[in-house]
C-alpha positions in Angstrom: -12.9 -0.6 0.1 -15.5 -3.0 -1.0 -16.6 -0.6 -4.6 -13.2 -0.2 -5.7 -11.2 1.6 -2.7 -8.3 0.2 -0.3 -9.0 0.8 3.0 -10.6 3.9 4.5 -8.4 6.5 5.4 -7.8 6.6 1.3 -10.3 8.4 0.4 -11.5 9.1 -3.7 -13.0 12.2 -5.3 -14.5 11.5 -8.6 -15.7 14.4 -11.2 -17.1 14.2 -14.0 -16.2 16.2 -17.4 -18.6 17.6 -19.5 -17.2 18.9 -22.8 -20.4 19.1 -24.8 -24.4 20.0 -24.2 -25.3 16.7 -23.3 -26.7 15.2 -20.6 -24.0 11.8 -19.9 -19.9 12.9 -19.1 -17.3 12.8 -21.9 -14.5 12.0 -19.3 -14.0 11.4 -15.5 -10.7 13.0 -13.5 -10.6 11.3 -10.2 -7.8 11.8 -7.2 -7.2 9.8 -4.2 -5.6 10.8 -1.2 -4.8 9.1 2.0 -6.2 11.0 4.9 -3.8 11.4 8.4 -7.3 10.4 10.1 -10.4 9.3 9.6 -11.5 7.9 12.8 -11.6 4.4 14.4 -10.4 3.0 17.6 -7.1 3.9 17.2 -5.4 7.5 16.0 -4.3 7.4 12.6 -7.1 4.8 11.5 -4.7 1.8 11.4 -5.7 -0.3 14.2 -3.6 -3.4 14.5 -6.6 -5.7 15.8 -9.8 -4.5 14.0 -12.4 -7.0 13.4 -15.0 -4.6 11.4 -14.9 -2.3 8.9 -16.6 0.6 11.1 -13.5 -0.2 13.9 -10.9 1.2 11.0 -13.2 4.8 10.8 -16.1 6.2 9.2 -17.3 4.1 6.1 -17.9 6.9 3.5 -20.3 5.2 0.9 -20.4 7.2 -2.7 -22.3 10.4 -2.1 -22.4 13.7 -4.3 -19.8 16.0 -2.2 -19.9 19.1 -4.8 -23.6 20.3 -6.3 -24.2 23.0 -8.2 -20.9 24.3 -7.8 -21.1 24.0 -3.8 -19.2 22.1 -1.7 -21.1 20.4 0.5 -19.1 21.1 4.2 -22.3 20.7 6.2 -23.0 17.1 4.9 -19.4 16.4 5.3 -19.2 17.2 8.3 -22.2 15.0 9.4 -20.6 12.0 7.9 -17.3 12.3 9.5 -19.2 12.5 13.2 -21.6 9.6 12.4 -20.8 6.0 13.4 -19.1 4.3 16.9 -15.6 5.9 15.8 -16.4 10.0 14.0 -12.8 11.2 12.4 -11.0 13.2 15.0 -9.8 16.0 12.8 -12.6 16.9 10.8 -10.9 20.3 9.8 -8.3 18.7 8.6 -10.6 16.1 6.5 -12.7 19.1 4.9 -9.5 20.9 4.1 -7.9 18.1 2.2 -10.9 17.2 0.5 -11.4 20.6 -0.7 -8.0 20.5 -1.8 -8.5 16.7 -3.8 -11.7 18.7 -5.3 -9.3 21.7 -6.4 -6.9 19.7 -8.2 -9.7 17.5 -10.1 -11.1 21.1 -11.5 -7.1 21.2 -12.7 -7.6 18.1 -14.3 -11.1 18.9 -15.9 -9.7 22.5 -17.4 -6.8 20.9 -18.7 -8.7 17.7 -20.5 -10.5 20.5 -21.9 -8.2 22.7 -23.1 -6.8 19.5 -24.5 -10.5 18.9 -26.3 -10.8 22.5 -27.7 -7.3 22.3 -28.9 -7.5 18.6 -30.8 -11.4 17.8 -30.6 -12.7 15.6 -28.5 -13.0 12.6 -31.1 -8.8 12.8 -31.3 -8.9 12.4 -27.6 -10.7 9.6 -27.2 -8.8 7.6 -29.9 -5.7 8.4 -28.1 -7.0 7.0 -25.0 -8.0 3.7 -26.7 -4.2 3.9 -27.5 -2.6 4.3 -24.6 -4.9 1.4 -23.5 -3.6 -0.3 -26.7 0.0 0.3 -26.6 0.5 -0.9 -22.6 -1.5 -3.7 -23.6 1.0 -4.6 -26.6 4.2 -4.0 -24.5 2.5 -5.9 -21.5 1.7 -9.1 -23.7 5.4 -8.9 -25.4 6.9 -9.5 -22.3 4.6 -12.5 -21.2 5.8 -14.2 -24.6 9.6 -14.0 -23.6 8.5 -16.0 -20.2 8.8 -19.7 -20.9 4.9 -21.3 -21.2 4.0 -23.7 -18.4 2.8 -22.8 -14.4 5.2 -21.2 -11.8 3.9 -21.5 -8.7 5.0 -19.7 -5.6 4.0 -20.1 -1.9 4.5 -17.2 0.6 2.7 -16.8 3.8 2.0 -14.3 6.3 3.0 -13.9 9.9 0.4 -15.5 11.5 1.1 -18.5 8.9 -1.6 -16.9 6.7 -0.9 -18.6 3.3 -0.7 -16.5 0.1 -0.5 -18.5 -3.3 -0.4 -17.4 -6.4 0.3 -20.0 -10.0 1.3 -18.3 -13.3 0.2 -19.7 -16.5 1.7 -18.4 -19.1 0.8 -19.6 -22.8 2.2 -17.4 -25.8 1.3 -13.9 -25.0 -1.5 -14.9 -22.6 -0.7 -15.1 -18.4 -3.4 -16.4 -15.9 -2.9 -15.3 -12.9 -4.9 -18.0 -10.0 -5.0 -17.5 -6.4 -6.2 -21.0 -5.1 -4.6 -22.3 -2.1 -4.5 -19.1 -0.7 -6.8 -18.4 2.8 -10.4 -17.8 3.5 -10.5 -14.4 4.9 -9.8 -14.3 8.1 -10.8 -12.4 11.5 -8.3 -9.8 11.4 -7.5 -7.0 9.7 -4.8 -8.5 6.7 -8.1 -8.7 4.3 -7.0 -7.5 0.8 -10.0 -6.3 -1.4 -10.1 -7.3 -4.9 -8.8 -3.4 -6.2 -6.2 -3.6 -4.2 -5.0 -7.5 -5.4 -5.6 -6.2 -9.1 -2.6 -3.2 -8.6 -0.4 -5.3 -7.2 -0.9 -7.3 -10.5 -0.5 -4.7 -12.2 2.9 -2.7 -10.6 4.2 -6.7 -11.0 3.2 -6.3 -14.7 4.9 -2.9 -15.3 8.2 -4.0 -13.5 8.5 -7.0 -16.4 8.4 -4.4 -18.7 12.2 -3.2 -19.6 10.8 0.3 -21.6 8.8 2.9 -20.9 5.3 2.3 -21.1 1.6 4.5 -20.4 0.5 2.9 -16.7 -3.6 2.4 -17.3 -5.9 -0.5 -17.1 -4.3 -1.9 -20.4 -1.6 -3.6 -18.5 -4.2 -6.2 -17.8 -5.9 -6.8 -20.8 -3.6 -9.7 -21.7 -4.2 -11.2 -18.4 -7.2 -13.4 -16.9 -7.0 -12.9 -13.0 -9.0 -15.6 -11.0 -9.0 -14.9 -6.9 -11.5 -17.3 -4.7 -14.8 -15.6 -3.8 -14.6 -15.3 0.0 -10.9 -15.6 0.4 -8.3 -13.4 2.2 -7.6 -11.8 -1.4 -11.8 -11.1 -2.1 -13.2 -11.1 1.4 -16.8 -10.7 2.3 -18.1 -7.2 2.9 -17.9 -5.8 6.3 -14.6 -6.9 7.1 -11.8 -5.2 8.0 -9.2 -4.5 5.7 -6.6 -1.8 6.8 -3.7 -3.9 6.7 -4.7 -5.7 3.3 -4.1 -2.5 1.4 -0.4 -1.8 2.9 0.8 -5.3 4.5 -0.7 -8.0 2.2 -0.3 -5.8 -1.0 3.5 -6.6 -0.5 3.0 -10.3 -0.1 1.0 -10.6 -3.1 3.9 -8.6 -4.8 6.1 -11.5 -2.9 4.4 -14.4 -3.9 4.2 -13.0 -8.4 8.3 -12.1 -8.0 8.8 -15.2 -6.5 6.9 -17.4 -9.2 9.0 -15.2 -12.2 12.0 -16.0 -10.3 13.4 -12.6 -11.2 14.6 -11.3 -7.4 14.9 -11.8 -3.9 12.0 -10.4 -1.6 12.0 -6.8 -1.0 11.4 -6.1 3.2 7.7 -7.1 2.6 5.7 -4.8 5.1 5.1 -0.7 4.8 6.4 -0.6 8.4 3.2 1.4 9.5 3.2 3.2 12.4 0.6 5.4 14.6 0.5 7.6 17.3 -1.8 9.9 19.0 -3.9 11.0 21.6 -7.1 12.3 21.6 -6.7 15.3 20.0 -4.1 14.4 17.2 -3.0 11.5 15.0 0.2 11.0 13.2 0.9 8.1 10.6 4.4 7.0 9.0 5.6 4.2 7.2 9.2 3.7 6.9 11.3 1.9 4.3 13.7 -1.0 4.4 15.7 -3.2 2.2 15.1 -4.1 -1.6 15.4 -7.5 -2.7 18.7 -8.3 -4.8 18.5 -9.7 -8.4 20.2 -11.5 -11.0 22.8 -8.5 -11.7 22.8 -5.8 -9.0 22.5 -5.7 -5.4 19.4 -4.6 -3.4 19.1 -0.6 -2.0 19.4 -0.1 1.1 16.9 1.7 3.1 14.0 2.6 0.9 10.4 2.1 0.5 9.9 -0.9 -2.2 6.7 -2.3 -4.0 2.9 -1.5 -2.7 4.0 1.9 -1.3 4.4 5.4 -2.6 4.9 7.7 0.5 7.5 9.8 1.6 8.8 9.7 5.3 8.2 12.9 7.3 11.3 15.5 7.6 12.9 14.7 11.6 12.9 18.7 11.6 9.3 19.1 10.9 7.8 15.8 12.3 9.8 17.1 16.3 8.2 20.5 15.6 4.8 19.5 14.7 4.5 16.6 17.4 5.6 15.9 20.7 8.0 13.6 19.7 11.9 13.5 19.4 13.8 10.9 16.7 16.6 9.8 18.5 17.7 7.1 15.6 17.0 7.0 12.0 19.7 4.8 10.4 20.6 1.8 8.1 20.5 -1.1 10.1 23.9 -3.2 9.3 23.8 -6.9 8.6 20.0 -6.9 7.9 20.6 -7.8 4.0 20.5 -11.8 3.0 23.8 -12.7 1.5 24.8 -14.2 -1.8 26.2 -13.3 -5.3 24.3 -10.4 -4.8 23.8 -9.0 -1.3 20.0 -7.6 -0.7 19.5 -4.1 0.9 19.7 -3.6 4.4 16.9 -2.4 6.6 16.7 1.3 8.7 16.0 1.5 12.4 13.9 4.4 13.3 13.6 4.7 17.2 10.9 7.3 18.5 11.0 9.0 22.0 7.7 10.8 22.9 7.4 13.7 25.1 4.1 13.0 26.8 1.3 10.1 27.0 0.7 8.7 23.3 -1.5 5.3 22.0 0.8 3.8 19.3 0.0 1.0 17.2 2.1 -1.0 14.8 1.4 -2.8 11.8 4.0 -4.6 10.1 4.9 -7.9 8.9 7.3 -9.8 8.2 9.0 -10.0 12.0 8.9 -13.5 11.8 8.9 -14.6 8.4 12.1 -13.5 6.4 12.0 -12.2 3.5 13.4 -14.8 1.1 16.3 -15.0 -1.3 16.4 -16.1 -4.8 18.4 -18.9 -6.8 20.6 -19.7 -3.5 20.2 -16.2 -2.3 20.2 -15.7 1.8 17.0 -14.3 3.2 16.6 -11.2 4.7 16.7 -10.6 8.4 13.1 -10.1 9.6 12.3 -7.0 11.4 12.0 -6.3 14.9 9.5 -3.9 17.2 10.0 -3.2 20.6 9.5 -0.3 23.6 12.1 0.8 26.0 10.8 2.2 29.1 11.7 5.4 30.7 12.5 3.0 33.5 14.8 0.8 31.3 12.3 -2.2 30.8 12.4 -3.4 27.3 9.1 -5.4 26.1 9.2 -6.7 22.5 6.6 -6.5 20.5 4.7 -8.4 18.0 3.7 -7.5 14.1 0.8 -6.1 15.4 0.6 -3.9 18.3 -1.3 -1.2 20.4 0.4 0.3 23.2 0.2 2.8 25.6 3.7 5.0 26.2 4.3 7.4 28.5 6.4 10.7 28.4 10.4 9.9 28.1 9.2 5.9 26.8 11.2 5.2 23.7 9.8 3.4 20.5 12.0 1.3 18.5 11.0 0.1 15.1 14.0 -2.1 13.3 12.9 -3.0 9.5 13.6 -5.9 7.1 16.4 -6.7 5.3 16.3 -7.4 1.3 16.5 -11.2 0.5 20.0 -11.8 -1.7 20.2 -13.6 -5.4 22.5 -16.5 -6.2 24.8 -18.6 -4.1 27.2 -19.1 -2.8 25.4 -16.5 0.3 28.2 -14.2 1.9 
């Protein structure tokens, strides 16, 4: 997380492309996939109260997985079983990571059919112009924001303040994240990487046309985040729920300042479960904030997420697990001129002895609305015992569930847009 990652379970595979004699790569493909498990105290490597790195899984610094042709399983292997918390699926590790190498040798045979078609000088022009062109676009629509600050002030559950001030002057934005936190104890620490994609998915969403998604989106941009703070914490600590929990308030906190919506749910709604010998992770969607001129969706992932929920079909074959509930959760959308989305409930009952963890946001802070908008209803967790015992649960949350308990997990509503709220 700390050289350019998120947090560990997504894991990168980098290869280089050699399209001549020399000794120095033309190109690099790279592809990064998140893992179902890659060890730490909890299954599915999202503990809800990690401290340190090492307590989210194994910390995989940089190392040469492929040589000579070879993939290396025997190294592998040793580097998953190594530290206080070793992966507990290994197999399925080496099989996806063989699988991330196999579609980076896609990659390099296509760049270089690509080169032996149009030469690899014409190549790397047209790279400088994608780079080019989302920079243009990118810088067009930061001139058609009026020039001055906007400032906007969002905070956490745990009252963890995020802040983030626009300056915009012509076709120049600075984007400054004083005021926000020092890093703090827990796990909500966002890495730099991941701040800089919010930025840019914030960027890409200002831009009405289509438009090449690289590192050109932030060339018109100067980005300044507080050495030390929860947005560029010191190494070592942990960060699991930076990359899916404070992703979304940074994407909160640069909507708000444009003024443009009302707050999407805010929080991946992650969820674990496992024993010892198996780990499942899910996130599930919610509500989407409403804007100016069309209401919020209703039930779907939004922002600093691209995953796709598991089937109920396959996830109740697979795992010992039945999904009594998966539904839109009426009333959950903030009113207004435009009503925001409404959140799902998703209620789990397990068949035998699980560990599940939680981590969410956004269960006590409400998503809020825009230009009069309502807020959002926050979310809600909770467990209902075999023996009819409910206990409600916080954000964060590791708990043991027996066969026959039942797991509830109610998401956010969208915030709405313009008053007066209804």
């Amino acid at each position: 997380p700390y050289e350019g990652g998120s947090h560990l379970p997504d894991i990168t595979v980098v290869s280089p492309v050699f399209v001549g004699a020399g000794a120095t790569p033309d190109f690099f493909v790279a592809s990064r996939g998140h893992h179902a498990d890659v060890g730490g105290r909890t299954p599915g490597s999202m503990p809800p109260d990690s401290t340190r790195l090492e307590e989210e899984g194994v910390v995989l610094e940089a190392f040469r997985l492929v040589a000579a042709g070879r993939f290396d399983e025997a190294g592998l292997r040793a580097r998953l079983g190594a530290g206080p918390f070793p992966a507990r699926s290994p197999d399925d590790n080496v099989a996806d990571l063989e699988a991330m190498v196999a579609s980076n040798q896609a990659g390099i045979d296509l760049l270089r059919a690509m080169v032996d078609q149009e030469g690899v000088d014409a190549v790397r022009v047209t790279m400088r112009q994608l780079q080019a062109a989302a920079a243009a676009k990118v810088a067009r629509e930061i001139g058609r924001l009026p020039d001055g600050d906007h400032v906007f002030r969002d905070q956490l559950d745990d009252g963890t303040p995020v802040v983030a001030r626009l300056g915009v002057a012509g076709e120049r934005m600075t984007i400054d994240f004083a005021g926000t936190a020092d890093a703090i104890a827990g796990n909500l620490n966002a890495p730099r990487a991941v701040v800089h994609a919010a930025i840019i998915y914030v960027l890409r969403c200002l831009v009405a046309e289509r438009i090449p998604l690289n590192g050109g989106c932030l060339a018109p941009v100067e980005i300044r985040i507080p050495e030390g703070s929860l947005l560029d914490p010191p190494r070592g600590r942990a960060v699991v729920g930076g990359n899916v929990e404070t992703s979304q308030r940074v994407v909160d906190v640069l909507l708000g300042a444009l003024g443009r919506t009302g707050a999407s749910q805010g929080t991946m709604n992650n969820v674990t479960f496992g024993d010892a010998r198996f780990g499942y992770y899910e996130t599930i969607g919610g509500g989407a904030g409403a804007g100016a001129d069309f209401d919020g969706a209703s039930g779907v992932h939004t922002h600093m997420t691209n995953t796709r929920i598991t089937d109920v079909e396959v996830l109740e074959t697979r795992y010992p697990v039945r999904i009594e509930r998966f539904s839109l959760r009426p009333g959950s959308g903030g009113g207004g001129r435009h009503r925001g989305g409404e959140g799902l409930v998703r209620a789990y009952r397990f068949q035998v002895p699980v560990t599940a963890s939680l981590l969410t946001e956004r269960r006590l802070i409400a998503p809020y609305g825009q230009a009069g908008g309502a807020p959002g209803v926050p979310g809600e967790n909770r467990v209902e015992r075999a023996d009819g015992r409910v206990e409600r649960l916080g954000p964060k949350a590791r708990v043991a569930l027996e066969a026959h308990d039942r797991l509830v997990v109610e998401t956010p509503g969208g915030g709405g847009f313009g008053g007066p709220a209804s």
